[in-house]
Residue, then its C-alpha position, 0 to 999 in steps of 0.5 A: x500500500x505504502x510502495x503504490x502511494x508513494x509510486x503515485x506520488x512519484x508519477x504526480x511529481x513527474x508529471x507536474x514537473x514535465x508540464x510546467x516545462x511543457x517545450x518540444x525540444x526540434x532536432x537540429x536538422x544540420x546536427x541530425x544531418x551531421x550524425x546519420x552522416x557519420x554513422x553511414x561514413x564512419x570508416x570513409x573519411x573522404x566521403x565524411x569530409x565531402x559530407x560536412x561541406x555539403x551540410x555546410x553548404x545546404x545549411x548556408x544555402x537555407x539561411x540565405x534564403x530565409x535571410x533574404x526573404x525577410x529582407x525583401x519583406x522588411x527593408x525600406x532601402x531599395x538596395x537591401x531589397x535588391x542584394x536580398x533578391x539577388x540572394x534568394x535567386x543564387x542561394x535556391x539555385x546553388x541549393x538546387x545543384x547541391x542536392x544531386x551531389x548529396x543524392x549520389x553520395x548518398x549524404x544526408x543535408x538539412x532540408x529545412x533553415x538550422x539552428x543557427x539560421x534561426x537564431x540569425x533570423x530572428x537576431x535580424x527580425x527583432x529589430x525594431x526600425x528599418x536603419x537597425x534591420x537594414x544595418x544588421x542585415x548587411x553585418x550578417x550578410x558580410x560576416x555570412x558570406x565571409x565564412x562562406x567564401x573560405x568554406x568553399x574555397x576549401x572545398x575547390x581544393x580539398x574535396x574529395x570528389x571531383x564533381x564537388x570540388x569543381x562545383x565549390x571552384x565554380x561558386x567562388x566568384x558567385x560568393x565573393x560577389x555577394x561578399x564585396x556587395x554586402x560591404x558596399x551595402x554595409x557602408x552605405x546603410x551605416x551612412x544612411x540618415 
């Protein structure tokens, strides 16, 4: 009798605790990304490294968009609204060729915006005028596609796969475009009365 009134007791602590913190934890799509490719990889280091450029890629390709998106929505500067439509346009392209190379090296990338574009998205969307929106996108956009410009510089010398490495090769000049433009862009926005 004592042990089923204490297990009841025990079930009603558990619940009232777990319901006060009633959060539905999302798995980050790049982390389950990055563990199913590990797992399927573990003994194929090439293939594990061509595997988290593609993540890193897809991962970039998806935040850009979302970036983008909002950028078009919430800016009032005809300039951010041009550069975020340039944006969308080559990150749903690039994120269109790199699925196939996914597909082919059976590697799994995110098919949805990541934590960390979540955290980017809603650092930019909680701006409350359009001169803080339009500075803080051109920051992002500058220190994004500079992380972006190295990764895959990398990759067009260290990719395993030819088709990936040529690919990388090709999106180089694409990413340093939009890098030189988000400087311009942040220059111009900090100056903008």
């Amino acid at each position: 009798m004592i042990r089923a009134l204490f297990s009841a007791f025990a079930l009603t602590i558990f619940l009232g605790v777990t319901s006060c913190k009633n959060e539905t934890k999302v798995d980050d799509t790049k982390e389950v990304a990055e563990e199913q490719n590990e797992a399927k990889f573990e003994e194929n280091d090439s293939k594990e490294d061509d595997s988290e450029f593609l993540v890193a890629a897809a991962e970039n390709d998806l935040m850009q968009i979302e970036i983008g998106k909002l950028a078009m929505q919430r800016s009032s500067d005809k300039n951010v609204k041009d550069f975020a439509t340039t944006l969308v346009a080559d990150h749903t392209k690039s994120s269109s060729e790199t699925k196939p190379f996914a597909q082919r090296l059976n590697v799994t990338v995110p098919m949805s915006i990541t934590e960390k574009g979540t955290e980017r998205y809603n650092e930019l969307n909680d701006k409350k005028t359009a001169k803080e929106f339009d500075e803080k996108f051109a920051e992002l956009m500058v220190k994004g596609h500079e992380d972006a410009v190295s990764k895959m510089e990398k990759a067009s010398e260290n990719a395993n796969d030819p088709e990936i490495k040529s690919w990388a090769a090709g999106m180089v000049p694409t990413l340093k475009s939009h890098l030189e433009h988000a400087k311009t862009l942040e220059e111009q926005v900090k100056n903008k009365k």
